[in-house]
C-alpha positions as CSV (number, residue, x, y, z in Angstrom):
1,X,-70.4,204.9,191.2
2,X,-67.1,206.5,190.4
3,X,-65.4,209.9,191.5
4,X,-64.0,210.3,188.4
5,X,-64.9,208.4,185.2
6,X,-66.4,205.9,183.9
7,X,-69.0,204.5,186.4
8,X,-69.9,201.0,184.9
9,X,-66.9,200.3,182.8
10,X,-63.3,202.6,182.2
11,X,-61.4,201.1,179.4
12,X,-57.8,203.2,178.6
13,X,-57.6,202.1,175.3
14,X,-59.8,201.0,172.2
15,X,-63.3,198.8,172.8
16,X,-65.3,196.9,170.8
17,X,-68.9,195.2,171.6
18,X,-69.4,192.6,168.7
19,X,-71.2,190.0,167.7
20,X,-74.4,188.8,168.8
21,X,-73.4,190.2,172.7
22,X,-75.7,192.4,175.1
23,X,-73.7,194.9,177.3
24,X,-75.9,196.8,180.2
25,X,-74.9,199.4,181.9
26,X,-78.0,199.9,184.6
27,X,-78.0,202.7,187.6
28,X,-74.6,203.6,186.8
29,X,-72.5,207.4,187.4
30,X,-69.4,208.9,187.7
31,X,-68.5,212.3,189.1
32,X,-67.1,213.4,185.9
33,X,-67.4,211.8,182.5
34,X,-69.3,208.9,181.7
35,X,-71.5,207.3,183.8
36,X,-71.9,204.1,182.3
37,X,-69.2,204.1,180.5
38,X,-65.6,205.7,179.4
39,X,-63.8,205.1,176.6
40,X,-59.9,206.6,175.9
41,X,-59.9,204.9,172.1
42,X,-61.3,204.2,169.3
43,X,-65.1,202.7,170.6
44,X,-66.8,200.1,167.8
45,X,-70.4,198.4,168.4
46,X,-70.4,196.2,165.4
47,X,-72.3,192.9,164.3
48,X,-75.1,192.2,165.7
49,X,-74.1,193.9,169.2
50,X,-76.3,195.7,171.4
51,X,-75.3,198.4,174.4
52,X,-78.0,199.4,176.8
53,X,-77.6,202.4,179.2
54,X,-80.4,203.0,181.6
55,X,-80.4,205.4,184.3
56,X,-77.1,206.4,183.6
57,X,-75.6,210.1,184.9
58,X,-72.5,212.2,184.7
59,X,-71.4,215.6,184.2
60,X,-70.4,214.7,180.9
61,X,-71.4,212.0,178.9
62,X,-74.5,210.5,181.4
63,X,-74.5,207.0,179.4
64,X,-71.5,206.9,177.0
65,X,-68.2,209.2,177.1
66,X,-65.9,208.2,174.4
67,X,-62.3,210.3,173.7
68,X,-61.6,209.2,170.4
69,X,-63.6,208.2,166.9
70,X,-66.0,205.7,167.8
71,X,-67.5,203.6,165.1
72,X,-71.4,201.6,164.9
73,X,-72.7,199.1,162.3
74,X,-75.6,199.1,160.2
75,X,-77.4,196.4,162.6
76,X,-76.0,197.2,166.0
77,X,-77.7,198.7,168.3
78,X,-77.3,201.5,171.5
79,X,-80.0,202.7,173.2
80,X,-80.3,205.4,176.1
81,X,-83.1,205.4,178.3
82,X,-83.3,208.4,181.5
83,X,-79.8,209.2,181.1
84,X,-78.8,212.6,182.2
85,X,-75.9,215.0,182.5
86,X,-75.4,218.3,184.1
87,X,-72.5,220.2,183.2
88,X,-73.9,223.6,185.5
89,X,-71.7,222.8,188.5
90,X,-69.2,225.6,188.0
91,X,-66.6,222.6,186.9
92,X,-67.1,223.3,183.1
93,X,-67.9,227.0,183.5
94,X,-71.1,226.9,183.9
95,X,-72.1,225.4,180.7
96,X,-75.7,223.2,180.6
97,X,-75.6,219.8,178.5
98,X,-72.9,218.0,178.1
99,X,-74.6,214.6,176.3
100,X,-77.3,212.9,178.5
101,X,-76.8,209.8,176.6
102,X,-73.5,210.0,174.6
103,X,-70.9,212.3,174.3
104,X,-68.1,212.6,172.0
């Protein structure tokens, strides 16, 4: 868990998950944006690559959170499985949503 962002994994800058490479991001949350994981860059899943986010939550962003353009290949793969967000705390005026699985 993490007050602020990023609850599996806060990168600052650009990320990449290539190749033939699994990343999992299981039971994961953050406070405020992503719950698995945050992103302040340019985000690429390429190659074969393959991101998992299960159980994920946030107010933003409950799996992924990426600031920036984020890029996937033809083969790679993300998938988001009972991720959640909830944006209705009053911190983001109010607003509902917020990407239960990916937000950019």
């Amino acid at each position: 868990h993490s007050d602020r962002r990023g609850g599996g994994l806060y990168v600052g800058g650009s990320s990449e998950i290539s190749g033939n490479t699994t990343a999992t991001f299981a039971n994961c949350s953050s406070f405020f944006m992503g719950g698995g994981f945050y992103t302040r860059g340019h985000s690429t899943i390429s190659g074969n690559a393959a991101a998992t986010f299960g159980n994920c939550s946030s107010r933003r962003g409950g799996g992924f959170y990426v600031v920036g353009p984020s890029t996937m290949s033809e083969n790679a793969v993300a998938i988001f499985t009972n991720c959640s967000s909830d944006a209705s705390s009053g911190y983001f005026g109010g607003r509902v949503g917020g990407g239960g699985g990916f937000y950019a």
